[in-house]
N, C-alpha and C positions, 0 to 999 in steps of 0.2 A: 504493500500500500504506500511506498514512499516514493516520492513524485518531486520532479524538481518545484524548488518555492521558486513564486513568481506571483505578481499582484494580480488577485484574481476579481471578476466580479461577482456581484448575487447570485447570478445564477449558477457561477462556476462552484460559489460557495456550498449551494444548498444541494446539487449535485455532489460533490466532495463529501457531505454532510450523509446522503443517503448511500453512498458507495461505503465510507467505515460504521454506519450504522449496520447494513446489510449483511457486510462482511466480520462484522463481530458481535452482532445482535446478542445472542446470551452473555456476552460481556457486560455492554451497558445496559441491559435491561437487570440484570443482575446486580446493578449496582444502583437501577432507580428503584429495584423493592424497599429497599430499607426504609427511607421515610415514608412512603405510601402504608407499607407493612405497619410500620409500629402505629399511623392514623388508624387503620382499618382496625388494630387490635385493641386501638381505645377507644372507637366508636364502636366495638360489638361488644364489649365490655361496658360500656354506659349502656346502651341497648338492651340488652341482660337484664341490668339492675334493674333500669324502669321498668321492665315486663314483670319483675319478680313482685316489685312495689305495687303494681296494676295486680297483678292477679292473688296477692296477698299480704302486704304492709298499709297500701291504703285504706282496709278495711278498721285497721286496727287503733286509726288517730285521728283527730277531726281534719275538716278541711281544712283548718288556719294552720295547724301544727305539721300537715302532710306539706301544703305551699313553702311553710319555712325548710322543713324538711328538701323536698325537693332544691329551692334554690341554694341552700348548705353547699348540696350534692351538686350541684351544675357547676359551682364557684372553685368548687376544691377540684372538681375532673379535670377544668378551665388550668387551674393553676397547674394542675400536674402534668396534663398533656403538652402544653404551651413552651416547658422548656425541652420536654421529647422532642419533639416537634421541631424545634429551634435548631437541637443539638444533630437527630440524626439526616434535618437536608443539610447541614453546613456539612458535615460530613459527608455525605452522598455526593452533595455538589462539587466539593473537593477534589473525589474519588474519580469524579466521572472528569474533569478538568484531567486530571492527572491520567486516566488508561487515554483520554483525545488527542491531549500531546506526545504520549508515547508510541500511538499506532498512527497519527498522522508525519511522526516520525522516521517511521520505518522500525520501529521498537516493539516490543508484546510486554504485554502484562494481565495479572488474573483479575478474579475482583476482591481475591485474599491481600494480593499484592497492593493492589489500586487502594486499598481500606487500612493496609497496613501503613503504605507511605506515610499516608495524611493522619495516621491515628495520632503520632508522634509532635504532630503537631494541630491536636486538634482543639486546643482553646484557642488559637491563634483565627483558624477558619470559624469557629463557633459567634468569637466577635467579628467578627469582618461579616457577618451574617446580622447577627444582631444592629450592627451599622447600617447596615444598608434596610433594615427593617425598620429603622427609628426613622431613616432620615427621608424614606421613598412613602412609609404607610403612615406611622405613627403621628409624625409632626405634621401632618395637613390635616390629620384625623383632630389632633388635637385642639389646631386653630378652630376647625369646623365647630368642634364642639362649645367651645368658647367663645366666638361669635353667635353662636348657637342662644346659646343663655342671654347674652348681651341681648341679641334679637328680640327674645321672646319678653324680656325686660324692657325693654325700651315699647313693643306693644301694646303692654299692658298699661304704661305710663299713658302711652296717647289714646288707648280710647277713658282712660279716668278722665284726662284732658278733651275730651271731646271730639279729639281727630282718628280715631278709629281708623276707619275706614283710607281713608287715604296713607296713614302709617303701613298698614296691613297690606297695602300695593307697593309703596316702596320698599319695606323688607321683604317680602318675596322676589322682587329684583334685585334686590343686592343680596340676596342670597342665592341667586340663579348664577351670578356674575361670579362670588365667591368660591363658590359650587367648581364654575368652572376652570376659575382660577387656580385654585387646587389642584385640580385634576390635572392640567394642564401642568404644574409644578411636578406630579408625582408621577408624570408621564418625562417628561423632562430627565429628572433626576434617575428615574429607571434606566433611561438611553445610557447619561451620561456614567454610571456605576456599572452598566453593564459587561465590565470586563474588567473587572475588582478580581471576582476568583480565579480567573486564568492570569493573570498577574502576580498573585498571592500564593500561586502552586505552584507557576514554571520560574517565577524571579525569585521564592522565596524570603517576601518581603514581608513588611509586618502589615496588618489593617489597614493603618491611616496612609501608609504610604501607597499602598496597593489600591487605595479610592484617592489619591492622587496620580496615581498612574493612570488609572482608568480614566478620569477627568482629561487627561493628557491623550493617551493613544484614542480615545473614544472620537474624538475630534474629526468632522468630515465622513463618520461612517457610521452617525448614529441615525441617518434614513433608514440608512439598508438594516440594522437593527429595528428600527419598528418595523418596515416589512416582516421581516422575520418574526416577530412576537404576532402581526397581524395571521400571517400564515398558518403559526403554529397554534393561536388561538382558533381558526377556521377548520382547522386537520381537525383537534380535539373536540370540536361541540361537531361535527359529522360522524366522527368515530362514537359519539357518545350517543350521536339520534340513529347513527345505524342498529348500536348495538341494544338500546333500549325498544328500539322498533320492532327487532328479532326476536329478544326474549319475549318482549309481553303477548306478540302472535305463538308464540311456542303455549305460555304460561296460558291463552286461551283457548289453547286447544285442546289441553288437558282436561279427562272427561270432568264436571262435575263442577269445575272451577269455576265458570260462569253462573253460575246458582244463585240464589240470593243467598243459603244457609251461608256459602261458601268467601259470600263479598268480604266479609272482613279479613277472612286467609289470604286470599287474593290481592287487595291491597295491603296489608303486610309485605307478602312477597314479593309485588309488583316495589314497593319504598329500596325494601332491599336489593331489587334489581337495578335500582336508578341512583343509590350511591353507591352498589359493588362496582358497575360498569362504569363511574365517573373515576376511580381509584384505580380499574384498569387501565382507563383511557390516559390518565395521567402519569400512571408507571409506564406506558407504552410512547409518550409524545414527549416526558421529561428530556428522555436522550439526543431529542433531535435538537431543544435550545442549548445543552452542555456542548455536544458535539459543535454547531455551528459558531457560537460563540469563541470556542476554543479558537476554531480558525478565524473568525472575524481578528480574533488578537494576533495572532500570527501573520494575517495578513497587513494589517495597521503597525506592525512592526518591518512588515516590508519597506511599505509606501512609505513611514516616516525615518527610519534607521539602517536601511538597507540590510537589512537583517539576513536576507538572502545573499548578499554578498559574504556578509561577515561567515555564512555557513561553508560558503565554498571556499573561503581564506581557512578557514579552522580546518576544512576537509582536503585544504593540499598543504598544510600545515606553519603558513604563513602565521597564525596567531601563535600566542602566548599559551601554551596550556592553561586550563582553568577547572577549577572544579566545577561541575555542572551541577544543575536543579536537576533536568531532567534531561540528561542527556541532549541539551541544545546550546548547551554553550551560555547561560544565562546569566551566571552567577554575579559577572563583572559588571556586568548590563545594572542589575537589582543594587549594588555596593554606590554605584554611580547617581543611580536613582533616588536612593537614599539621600547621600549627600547634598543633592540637589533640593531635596525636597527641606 
């Protein structure tokens, strides 16, 4: 699979992207179960409970005590899942950075190998995750909210004042504006971090410097990354109306099912057919944004550092030996980046 480097475009990209996909498929699919897996194991595990609670805890304590009951239980699953969750995509994501640049290398690796690399360094990927989670979801979530209150206060003040009505059409405009403003910021900030983790795995750099790198190399090719996230969001919700399509005709063919006795087994089954097959679809479409990404960096390494030259100097031995990240000759690159930063 190793190919001379040379600046490619999107298409060349996304091409590139389905050849090491095709050709190592139980590789990275293998390595996007993990965080899927441990979701899937924490939502059929709260699933469980509520059905236990439904079909015998509920009876046992009033409605106000089951309610607090319940929201205990959502708050604590919330907490606990939340840092699983955090912990096994930064590592996944990691993982999967690292078998992309090895095999778009001309290198192999497992997915013991891919998981062991990054284990050694995995608080390092854990925050660089967490970063990018604060600064892309949380802080526009946060303003939203807080405008939010500010909003609804300020409503209240004017219709006590008598201006109701007209208050109530300018904040809903400036919260459509805000709305979009947001959006727009955490669409932004998406592009511009999107090549945080393959800089933080093949430079072996720290968090902050590796969302300064990406800030850096992202420059000029953060289009072709939102194509790319358009595309892969369009792959996934087909993959997801196909496969929900198939099972619920399967699930109504089944004698008996269509029944009314039978309506509530059926939608049951039918819930669990439409987040099993969302957790499929996304353990199967994860590998395509790892994988293209990886090369989006590789390729913005071209175009701004001749990075493909410097390979064929390293390769007819004109460079410096250097210790490697990953076998690309990175390390001096990442010491330098540092510095700079």
């Amino acid at each position: 699979m190793n190919e001379p480097l040379h600046p490619s475009t999107l298409s060349e990209i996304l091409d590139r992207t389905a050849q090491l996909y095709r050709a190592r498929f139980l590789l990275f699919l293998g390595i996007s179960i993990l965080p899927m897996g441990a979701v899937l194991a924490l939502v059929c595990g709260i699933a469980l409970v509520v059905a236990w609670w439904n079909a015998a805890g509920a009876r046992s304590v009033s409605s106000g005590a089951g309610f607090l009951l319940v929201a205990i239980f959502c708050i604590a699953a919330a907490l606990v899942a939340l840092p699983i969750f955090l912990a096994t995509k930064a590592l996944a994501t990691a993982a999967m950075n690292h078998a992309a640049s090895r095999i778009h290398m001309g290198e192999t690796t497992t997915i013991r190998n891919a998981y062991k690399s990054v284990w050694r360094r995995g608080w390092r990927y854990l925050w660089l995750c967490f970063l990018q989670v604060l600064i892309v979801w949380v802080a526009p979530i946060a303003v939203w909210i807080a405008l939010a209150l500010i909003g609804a206060a300020g409503t209240v003040l004017a219709h006590k004042a008598g201006v109701g009505a007209e208050a109530s059409v300018l904040v809903a405009l400036l919260a459509f504006l805000v709305l979009a403003a947001l959006a727009g910021y955490g669409i932004w900030m998406l592009l511009r971090l999107s090549l945080a983790f393959p800089a933080c795995v093949v430079e072996q750099i720290t968090a902050w410097a590796a969302l300064k790198r990406s800030s850096v190399l992202s420059k000029g090719t953060r289009g072709r990354v939102f194509l790319l996230y358009l595309l892969g969001a369009a792959l996934g919700w087909l993959l997801s109306l196909g496969v929900i399509f198939v099972l619920a005709i399967l699930l109504y063919l089944i004698p008996g099912m269509n029944s009314q006795q039978h309506a509530q087994t059926a939608g049951i089954i039918l819930l669990f057919i439409v987040y099993g097959s969302g957790f499929a679809v996304q353990t199967l479409v994860r590998p395509v944004y790892g994988i293209a990404l990886a090369l989006f960096y590789y390729d913005q390494r071209i175009r701004k550092e001749g990075y493909d030259i410097e390979r064929m100097m390293d390769a007819a031995g004109l460079n410096a030996p250097v210790t490697p990240a990953l076998g690309d000759g990175s390390a001096a690159l990442a010491e330098a980046t540092e510095g700079q930063a």
